[in-house]
DRENPAFI-630374 format. One line per field, with one value per residue: x, y, z of N, C-alpha, C, O in turn; chain; residue in one letter. Coordinates in steps of 0.05 Angstrom, whole numbers. Atoms other than C-alpha are relative to their C-alpha. Example, Ala and Ser with C-alpha at 12.3 -4.5 7.8 and 13.67 -1.06 7.14 Angstrom:
<migus>
n.east 18 / -16 $
n.north -24 / -24 $
n.up 0 / -1 $
ca.east 246 / 273 $
ca.north -90 / -21 $
ca.up 156 / 143 $
c.east 18 / -15 $
c.north 24 / 22 $
c.up 0 / 14 $
o.east 39 / -5 $
o.north 24 / 44 $
o.up 13 / 18 $
c A / A $
r A / S $
</migus>
This chain:
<migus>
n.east 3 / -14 / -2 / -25 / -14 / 18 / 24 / -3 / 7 / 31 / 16 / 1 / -3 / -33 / -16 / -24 / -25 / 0 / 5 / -31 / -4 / 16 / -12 / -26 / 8 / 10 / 25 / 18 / -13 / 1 / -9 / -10 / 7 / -9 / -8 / 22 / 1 / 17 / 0 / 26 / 20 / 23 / 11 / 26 / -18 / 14 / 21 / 20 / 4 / -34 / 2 / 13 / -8 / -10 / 18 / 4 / -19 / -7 / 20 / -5 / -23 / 3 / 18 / -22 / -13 / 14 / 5 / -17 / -16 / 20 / -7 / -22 / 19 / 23 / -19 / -17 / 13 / 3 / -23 / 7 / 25 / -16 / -18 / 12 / 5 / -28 / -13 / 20 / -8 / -21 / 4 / 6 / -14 / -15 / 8 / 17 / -28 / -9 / 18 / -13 / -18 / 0 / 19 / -22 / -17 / 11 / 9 / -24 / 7 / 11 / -9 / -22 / 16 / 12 / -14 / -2 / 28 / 1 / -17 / 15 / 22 / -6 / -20 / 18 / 12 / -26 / 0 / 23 / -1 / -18 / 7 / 15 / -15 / -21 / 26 / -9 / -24 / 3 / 23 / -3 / -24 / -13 / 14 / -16 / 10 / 11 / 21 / 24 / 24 / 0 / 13 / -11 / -19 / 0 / 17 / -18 / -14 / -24 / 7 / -6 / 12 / 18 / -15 / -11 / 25 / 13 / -6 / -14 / -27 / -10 / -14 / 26 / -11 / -11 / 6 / 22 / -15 / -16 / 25 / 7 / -22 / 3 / 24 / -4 / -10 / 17 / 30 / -1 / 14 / -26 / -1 / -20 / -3 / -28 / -14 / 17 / 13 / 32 / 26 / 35 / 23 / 26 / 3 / 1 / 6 / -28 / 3 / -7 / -28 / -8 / 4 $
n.north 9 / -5 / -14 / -2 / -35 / -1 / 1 / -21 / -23 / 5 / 0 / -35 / -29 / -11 / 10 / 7 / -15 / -2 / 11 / 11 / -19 / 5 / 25 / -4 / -19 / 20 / -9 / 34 / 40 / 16 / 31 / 14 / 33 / 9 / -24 / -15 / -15 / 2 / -26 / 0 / -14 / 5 / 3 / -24 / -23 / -4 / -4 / 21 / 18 / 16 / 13 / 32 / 27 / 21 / 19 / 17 / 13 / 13 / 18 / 28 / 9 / 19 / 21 / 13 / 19 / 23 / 20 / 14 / 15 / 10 / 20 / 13 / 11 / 31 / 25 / 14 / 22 / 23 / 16 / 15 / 29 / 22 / 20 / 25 / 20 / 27 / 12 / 21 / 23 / 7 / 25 / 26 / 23 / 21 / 13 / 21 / 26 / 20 / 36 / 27 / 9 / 18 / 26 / 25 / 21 / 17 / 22 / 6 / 17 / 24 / 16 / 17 / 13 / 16 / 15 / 28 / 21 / 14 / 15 / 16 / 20 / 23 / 19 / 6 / 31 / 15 / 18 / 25 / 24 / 16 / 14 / 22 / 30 / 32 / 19 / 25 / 21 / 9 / 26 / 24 / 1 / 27 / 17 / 14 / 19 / 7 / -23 / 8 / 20 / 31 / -5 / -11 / 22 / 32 / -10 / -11 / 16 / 0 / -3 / 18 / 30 / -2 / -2 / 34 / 13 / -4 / 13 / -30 / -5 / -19 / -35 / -17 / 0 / -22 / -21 / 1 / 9 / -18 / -19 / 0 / -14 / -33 / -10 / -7 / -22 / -21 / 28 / 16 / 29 / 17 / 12 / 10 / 12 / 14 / -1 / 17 / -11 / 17 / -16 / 6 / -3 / -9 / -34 / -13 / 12 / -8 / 7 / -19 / 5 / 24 / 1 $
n.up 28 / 12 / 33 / 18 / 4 / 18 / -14 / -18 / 27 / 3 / -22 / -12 / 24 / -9 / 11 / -12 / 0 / -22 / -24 / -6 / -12 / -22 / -13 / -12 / -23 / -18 / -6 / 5 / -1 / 21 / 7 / 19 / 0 / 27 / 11 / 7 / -13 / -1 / -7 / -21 / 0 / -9 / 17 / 13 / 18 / 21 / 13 / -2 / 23 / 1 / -23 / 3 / 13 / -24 / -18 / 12 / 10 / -26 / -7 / 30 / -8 / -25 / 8 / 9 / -20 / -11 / 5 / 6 / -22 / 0 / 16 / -6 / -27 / -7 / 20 / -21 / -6 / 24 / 7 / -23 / -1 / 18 / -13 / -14 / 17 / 13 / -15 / -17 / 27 / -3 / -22 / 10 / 17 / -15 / -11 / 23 / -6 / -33 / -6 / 8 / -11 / -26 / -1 / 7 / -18 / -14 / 22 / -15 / -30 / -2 / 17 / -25 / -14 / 15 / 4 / -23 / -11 / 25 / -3 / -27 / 7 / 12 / -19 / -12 / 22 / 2 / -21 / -1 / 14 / -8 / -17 / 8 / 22 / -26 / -15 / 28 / 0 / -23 / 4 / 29 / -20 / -10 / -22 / -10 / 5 / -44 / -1 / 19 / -15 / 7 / 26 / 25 / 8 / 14 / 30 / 20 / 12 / 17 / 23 / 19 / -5 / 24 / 35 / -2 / 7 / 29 / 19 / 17 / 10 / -24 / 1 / -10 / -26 / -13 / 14 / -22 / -24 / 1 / -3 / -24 / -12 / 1 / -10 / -30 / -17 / 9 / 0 / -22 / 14 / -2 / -23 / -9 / -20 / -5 / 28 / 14 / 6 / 4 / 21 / -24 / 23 / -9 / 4 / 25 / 20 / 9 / 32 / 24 / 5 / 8 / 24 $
ca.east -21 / 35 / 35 / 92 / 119 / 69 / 6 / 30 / 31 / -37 / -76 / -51 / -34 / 45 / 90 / 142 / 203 / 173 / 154 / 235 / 244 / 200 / 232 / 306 / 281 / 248 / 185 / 151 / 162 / 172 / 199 / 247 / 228 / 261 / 289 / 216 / 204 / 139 / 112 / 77 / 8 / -46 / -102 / -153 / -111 / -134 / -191 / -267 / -261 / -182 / -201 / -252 / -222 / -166 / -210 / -235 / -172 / -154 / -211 / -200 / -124 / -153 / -199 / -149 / -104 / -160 / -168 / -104 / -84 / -153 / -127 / -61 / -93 / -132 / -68 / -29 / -86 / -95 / -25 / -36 / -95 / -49 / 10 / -37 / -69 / 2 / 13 / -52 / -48 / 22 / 0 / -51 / -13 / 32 / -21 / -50 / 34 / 34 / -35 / -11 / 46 / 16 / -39 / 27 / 57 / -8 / -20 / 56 / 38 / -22 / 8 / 71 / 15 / -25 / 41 / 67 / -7 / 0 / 76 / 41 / -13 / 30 / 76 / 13 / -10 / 65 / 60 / -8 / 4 / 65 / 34 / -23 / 38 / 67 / -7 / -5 / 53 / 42 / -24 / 9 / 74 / 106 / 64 / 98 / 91 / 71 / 18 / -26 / -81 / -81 / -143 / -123 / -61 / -99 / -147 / -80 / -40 / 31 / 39 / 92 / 55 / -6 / 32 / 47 / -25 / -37 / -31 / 24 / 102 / 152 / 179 / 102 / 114 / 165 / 134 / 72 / 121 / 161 / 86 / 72 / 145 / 136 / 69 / 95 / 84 / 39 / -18 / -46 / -74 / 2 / 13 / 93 / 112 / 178 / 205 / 148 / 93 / 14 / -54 / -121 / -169 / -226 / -213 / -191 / -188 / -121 / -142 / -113 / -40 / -46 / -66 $
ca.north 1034 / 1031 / 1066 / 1056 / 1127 / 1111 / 1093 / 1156 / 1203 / 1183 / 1182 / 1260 / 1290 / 1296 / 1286 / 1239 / 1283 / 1313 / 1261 / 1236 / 1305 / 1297 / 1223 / 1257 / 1312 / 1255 / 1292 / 1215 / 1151 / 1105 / 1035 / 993 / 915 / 887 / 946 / 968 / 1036 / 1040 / 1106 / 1105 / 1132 / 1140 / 1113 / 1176 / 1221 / 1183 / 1200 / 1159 / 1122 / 1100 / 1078 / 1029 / 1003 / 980 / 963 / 923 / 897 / 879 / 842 / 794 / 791 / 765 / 724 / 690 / 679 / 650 / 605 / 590 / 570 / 528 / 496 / 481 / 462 / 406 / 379 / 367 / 343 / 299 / 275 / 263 / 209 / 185 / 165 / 139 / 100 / 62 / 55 / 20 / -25 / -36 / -66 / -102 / -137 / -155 / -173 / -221 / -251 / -268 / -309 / -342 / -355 / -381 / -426 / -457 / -469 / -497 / -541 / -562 / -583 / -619 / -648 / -676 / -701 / -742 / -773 / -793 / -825 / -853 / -881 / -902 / -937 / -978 / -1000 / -1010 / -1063 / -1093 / -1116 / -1147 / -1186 / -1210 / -1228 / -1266 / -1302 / -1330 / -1355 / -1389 / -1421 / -1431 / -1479 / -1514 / -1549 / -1613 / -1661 / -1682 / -1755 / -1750 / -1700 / -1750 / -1782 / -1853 / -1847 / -1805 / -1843 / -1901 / -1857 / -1835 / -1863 / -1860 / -1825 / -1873 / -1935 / -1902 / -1895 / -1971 / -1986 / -1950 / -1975 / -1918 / -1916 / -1910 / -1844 / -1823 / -1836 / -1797 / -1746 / -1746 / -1752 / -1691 / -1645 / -1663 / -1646 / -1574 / -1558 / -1573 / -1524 / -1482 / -1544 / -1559 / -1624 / -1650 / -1677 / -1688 / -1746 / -1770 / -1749 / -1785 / -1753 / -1777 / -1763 / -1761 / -1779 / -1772 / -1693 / -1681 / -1689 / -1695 / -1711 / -1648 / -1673 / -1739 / -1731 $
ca.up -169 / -217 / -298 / -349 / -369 / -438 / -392 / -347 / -412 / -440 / -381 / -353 / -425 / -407 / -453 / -443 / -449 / -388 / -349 / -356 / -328 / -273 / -251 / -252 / -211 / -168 / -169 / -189 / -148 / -189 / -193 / -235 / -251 / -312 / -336 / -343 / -307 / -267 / -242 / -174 / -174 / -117 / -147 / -128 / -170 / -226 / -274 / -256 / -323 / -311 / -239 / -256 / -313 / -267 / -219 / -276 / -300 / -226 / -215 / -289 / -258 / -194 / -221 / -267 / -208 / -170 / -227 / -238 / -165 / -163 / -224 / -195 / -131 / -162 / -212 / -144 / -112 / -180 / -184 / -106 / -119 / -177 / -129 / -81 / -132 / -159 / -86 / -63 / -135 / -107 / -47 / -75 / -122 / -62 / -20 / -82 / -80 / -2 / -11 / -69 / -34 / 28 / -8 / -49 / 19 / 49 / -13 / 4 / 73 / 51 / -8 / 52 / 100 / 41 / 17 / 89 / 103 / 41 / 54 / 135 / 96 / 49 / 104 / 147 / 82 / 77 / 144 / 145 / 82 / 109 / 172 / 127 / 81 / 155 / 175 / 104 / 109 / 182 / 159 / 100 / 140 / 148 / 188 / 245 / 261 / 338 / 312 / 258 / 287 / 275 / 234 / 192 / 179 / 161 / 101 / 75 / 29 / -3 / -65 / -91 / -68 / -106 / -171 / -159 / -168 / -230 / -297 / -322 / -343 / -294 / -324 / -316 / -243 / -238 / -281 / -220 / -169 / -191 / -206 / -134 / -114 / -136 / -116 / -40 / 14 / -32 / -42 / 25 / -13 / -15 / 51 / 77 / 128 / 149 / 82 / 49 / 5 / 17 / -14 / 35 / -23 / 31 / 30 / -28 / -105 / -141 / -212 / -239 / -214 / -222 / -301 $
c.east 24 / -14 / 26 / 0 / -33 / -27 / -8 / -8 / -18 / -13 / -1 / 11 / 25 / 11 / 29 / 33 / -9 / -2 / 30 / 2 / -9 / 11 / 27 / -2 / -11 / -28 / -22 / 14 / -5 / 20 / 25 / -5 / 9 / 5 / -25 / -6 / -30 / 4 / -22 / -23 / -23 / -30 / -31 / 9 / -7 / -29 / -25 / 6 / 29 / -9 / -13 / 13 / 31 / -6 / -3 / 13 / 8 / -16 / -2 / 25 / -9 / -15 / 15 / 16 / -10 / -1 / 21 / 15 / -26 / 11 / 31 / 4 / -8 / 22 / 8 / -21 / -6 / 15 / -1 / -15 / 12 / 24 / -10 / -14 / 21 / 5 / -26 / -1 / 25 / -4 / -26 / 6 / 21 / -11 / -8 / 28 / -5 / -25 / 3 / 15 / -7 / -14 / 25 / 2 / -12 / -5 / 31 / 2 / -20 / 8 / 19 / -15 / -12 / 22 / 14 / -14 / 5 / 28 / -11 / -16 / 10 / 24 / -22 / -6 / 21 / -8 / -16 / 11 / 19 / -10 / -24 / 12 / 7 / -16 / 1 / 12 / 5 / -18 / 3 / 36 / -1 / -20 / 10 / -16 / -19 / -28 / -25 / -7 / 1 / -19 / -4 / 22 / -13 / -16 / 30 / 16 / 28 / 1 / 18 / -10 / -23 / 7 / 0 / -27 / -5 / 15 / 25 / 32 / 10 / 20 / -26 / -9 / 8 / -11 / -26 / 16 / 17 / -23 / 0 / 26 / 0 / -24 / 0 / -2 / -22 / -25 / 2 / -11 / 35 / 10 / 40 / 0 / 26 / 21 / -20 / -33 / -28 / -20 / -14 / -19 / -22 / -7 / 2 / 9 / 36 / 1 / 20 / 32 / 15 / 0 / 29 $
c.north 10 / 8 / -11 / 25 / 0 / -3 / 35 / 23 / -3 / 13 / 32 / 14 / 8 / -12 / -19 / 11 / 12 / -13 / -9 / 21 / 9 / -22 / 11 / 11 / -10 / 23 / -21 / -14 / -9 / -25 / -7 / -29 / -10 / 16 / 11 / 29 / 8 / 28 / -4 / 13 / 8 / 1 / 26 / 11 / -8 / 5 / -28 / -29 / -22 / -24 / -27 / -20 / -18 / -9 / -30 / -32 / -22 / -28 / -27 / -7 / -21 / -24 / -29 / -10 / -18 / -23 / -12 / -15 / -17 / -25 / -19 / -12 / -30 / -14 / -2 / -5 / -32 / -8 / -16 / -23 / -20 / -11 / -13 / -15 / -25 / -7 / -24 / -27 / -10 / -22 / -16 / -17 / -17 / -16 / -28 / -15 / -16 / -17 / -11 / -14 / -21 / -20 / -13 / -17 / -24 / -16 / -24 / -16 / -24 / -24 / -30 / -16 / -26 / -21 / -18 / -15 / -21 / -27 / -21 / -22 / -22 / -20 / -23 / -36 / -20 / -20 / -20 / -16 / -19 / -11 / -28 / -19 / -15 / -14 / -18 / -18 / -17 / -35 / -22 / -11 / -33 / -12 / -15 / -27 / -14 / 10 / -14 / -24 / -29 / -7 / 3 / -17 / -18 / 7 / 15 / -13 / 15 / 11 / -23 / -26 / 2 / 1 / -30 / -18 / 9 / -10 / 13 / -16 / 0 / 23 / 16 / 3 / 19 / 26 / 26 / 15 / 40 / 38 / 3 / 18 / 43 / 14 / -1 / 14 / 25 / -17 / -4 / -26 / -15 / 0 / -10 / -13 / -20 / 0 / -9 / 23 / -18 / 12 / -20 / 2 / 7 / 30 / 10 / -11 / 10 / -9 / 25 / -8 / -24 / 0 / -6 $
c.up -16 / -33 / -3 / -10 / -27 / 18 / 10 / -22 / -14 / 23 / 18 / -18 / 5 / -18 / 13 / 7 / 37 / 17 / 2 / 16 / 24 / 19 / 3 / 21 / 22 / 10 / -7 / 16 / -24 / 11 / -16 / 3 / -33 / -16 / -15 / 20 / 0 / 24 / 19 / 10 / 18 / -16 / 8 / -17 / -32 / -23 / 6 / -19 / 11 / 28 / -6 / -24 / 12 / 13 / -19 / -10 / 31 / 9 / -18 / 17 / 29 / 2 / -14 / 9 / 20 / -16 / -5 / 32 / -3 / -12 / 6 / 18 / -8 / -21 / 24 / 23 / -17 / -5 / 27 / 0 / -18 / 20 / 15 / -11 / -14 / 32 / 15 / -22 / 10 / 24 / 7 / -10 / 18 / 22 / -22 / 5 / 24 / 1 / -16 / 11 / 20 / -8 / -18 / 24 / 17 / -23 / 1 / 16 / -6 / -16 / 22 / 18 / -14 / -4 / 28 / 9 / -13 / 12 / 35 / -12 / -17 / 23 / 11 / -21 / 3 / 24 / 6 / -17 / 7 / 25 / -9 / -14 / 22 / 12 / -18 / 7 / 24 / -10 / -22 / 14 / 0 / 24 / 14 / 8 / 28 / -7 / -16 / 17 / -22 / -21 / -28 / -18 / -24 / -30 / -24 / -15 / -22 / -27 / -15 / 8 / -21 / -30 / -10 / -8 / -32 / -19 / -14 / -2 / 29 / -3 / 0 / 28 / 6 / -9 / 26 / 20 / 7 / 0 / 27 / 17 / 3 / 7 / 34 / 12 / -18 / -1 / 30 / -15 / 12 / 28 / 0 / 20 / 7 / -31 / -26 / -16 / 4 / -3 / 19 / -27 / 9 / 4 / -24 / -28 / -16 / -34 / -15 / 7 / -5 / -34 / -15 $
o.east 30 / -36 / 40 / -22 / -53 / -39 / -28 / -28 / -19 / -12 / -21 / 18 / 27 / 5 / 44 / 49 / 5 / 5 / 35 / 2 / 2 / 13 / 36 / 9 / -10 / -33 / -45 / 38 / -19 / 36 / 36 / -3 / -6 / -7 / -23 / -5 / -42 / 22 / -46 / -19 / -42 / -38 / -51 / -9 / -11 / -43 / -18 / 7 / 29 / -8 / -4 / 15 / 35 / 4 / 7 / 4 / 8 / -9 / -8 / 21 / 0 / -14 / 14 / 23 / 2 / -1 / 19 / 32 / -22 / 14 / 38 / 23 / -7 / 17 / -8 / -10 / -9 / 10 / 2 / -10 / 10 / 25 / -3 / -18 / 16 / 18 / -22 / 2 / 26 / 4 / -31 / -3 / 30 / 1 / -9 / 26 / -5 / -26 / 0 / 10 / 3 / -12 / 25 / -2 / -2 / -24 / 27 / 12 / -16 / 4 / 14 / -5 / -9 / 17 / 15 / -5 / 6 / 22 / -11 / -14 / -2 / 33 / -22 / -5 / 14 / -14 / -11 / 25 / 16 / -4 / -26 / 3 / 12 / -9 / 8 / 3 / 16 / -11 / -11 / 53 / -20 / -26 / 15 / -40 / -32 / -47 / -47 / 4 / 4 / -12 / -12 / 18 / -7 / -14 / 29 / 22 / 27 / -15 / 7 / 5 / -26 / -7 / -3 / -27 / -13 / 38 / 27 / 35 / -2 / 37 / -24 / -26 / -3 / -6 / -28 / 11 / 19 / -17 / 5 / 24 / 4 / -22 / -16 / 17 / -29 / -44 / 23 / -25 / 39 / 20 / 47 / -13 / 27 / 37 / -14 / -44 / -30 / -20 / -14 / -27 / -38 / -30 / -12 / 17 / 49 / 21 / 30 / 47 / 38 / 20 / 30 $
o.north 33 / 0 / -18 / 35 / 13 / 18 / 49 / 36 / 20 / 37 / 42 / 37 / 33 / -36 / -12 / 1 / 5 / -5 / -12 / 12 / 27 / -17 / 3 / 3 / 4 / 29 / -14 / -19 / 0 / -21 / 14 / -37 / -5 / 13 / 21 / 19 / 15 / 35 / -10 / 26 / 11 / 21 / 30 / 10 / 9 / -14 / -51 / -53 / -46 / -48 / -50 / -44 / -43 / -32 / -52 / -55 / -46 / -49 / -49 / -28 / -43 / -43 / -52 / -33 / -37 / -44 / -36 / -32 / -21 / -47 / -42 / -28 / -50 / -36 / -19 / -16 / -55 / -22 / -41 / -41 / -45 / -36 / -37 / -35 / -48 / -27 / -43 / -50 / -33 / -45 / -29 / -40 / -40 / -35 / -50 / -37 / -41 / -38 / -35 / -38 / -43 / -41 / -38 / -42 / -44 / -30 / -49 / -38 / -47 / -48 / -54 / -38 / -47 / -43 / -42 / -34 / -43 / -50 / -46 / -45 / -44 / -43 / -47 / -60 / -42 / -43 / -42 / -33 / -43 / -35 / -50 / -41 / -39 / -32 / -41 / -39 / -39 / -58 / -40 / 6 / -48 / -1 / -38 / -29 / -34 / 2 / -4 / -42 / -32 / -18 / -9 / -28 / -24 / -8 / 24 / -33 / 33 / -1 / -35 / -44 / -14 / -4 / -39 / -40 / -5 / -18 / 4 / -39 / 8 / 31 / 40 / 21 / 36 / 45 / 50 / 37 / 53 / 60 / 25 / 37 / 62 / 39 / 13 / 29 / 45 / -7 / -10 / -32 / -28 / 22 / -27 / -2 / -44 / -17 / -4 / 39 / -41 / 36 / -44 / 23 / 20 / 39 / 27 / -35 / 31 / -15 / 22 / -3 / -30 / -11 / -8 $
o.up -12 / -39 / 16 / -10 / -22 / 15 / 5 / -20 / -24 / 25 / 29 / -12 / 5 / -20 / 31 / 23 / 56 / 39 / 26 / 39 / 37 / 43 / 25 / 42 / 42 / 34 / -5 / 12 / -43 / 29 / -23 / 26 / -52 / -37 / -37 / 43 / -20 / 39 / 14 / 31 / 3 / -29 / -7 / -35 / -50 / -16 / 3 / -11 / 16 / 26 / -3 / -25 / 11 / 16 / -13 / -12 / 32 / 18 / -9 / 29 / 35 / 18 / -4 / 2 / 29 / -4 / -8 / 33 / -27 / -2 / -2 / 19 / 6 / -28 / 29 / 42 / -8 / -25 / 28 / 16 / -16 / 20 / 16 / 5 / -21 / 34 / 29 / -13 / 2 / 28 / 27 / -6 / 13 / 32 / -12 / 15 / 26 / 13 / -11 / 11 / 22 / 5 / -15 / 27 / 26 / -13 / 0 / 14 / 1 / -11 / 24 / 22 / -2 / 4 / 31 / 22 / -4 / 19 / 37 / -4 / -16 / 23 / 7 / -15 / 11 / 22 / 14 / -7 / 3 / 26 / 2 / -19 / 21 / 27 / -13 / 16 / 23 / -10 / -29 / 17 / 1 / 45 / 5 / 5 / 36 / 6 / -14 / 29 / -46 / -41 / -48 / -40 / -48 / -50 / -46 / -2 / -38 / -42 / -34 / 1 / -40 / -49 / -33 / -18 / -50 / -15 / -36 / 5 / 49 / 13 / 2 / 33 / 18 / 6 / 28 / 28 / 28 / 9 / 35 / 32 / 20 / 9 / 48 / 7 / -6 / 11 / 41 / 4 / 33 / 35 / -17 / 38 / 0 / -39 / -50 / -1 / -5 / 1 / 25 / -37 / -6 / 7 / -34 / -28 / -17 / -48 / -38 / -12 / -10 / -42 / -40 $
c A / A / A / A / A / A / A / A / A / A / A / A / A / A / A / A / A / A / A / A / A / A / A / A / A / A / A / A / A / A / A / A / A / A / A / A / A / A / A / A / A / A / A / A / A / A / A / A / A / A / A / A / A / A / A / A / A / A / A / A / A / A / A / A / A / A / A / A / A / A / A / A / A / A / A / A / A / A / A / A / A / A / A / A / A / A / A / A / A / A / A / A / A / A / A / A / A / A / A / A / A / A / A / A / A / A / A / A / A / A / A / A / A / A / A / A / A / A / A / A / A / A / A / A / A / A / A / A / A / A / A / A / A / A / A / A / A / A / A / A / A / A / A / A / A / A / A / A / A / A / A / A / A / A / A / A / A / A / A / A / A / A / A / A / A / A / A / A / A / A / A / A / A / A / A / A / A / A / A / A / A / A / A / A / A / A / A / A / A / A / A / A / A / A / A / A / A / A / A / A / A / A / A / A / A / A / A / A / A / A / A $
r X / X / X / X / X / X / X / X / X / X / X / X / X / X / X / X / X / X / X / X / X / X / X / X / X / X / X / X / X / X / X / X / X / X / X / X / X / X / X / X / X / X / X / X / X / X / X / X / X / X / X / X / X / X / X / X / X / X / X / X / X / X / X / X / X / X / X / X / X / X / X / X / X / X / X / X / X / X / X / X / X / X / X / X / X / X / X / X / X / X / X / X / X / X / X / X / X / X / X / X / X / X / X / X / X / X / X / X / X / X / X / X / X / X / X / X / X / X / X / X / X / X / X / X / X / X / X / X / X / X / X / X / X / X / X / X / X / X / X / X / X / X / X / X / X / X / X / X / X / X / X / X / X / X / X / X / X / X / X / X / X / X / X / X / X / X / X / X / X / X / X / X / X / X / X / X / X / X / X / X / X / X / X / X / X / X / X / X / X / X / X / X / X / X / X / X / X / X / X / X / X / X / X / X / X / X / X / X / X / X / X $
</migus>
């Protein structure tokens, strides 16, 4: 147990002049710590009362440093839960990036799949319709002359021979003549034959181009 020269002179009734006189003579251990001078004491030597209240004191000091390592214990455990807290938030927020990320890229992909179906499917249409404009055009065609049944022939008749019968102009003639001309090839009604235009009245009705 250490005293300070004042502790030391209280406690055994010595004046300090002597106890300096005592430390030259090195009849005290003693110490130095911060240019404080501490006088080394075995602690039977001192008085019941002195003993325990160091005891006492010792015991608040130890107590105090229990609480204070305790306390310093649980801030660097409690700064500890705080870095691993910014670091697990850290790599959640980067796990939360890479599945945005990936449902962009798969929205991406499906987006690219929809649009090439899409471009497959309008080709896909192109081609039919064009295969249905060449059946068209296939079934509306010049009538060759090897190919008309004699029959037929005979129910058909001339458009300018028919003009010839009606009562009309002959710039209302041509007016007929020239309706018929442009409706060719799109009207199956208008019938071509050796250059010649003729109208099958037994099939069909031509009032709206004769008018």
């Amino acid at each position: 147990m250490r005293l300070t020269i004042e502790e030391y002179s209280k406690h055994f009734k010595m004046s300090k002049e002597m106890i300096h006189s005592k430390l030259r003579s090195r009849k005290l251990n003693y110490i130095i710590e911060n240019t404080v001078t501490y006088i080394i004491v075995p602690r039977n030597l001192l008085p019941q009362e002195k003993r325990q209240e160091i005891h006492k004191k010792d015991t608040i000091q130890k107590r105090k440093t229990t609480v204070a390592m305790i306390l310093e214990l649980y801030q660097k455990e409690n700064q500890q839960l705080k870095e691993k807290i910014v670091q697990l938030e850290s790599k959640i927020d980067k796990l939360i990036d890479d599945k945005e990320q990936m449902l962009r890229d798969e929205m991406k992909k499906i987006e690219q799949v929809y649009s090439e179906k899409d471009s497959q499917l309008k080709n896909i249409l192109e081609l039919i319709n064009t295969q249905l404009m060449a059946k068209q055009e296939e079934t509306i065609h010049e009538i060759e002359p090897l190919a008309v049944d004699t029959k037929v022939e005979q129910q058909m008749i001339e458009l300018k021979s028919y003009l010839k019968t009606l009562d009309i102009k002959s710039y209302q003639r041509k007016v007929i003549k020239k309706r018929f001309l442009a409706v060719y090839g799109k009207d199956i009604r208008v019938i071509k034959q050796n250059g010649k235009l003729f109208l099958d009245f037994s099939k069909y009705d031509y009032s709206d181009l004769l008018k």
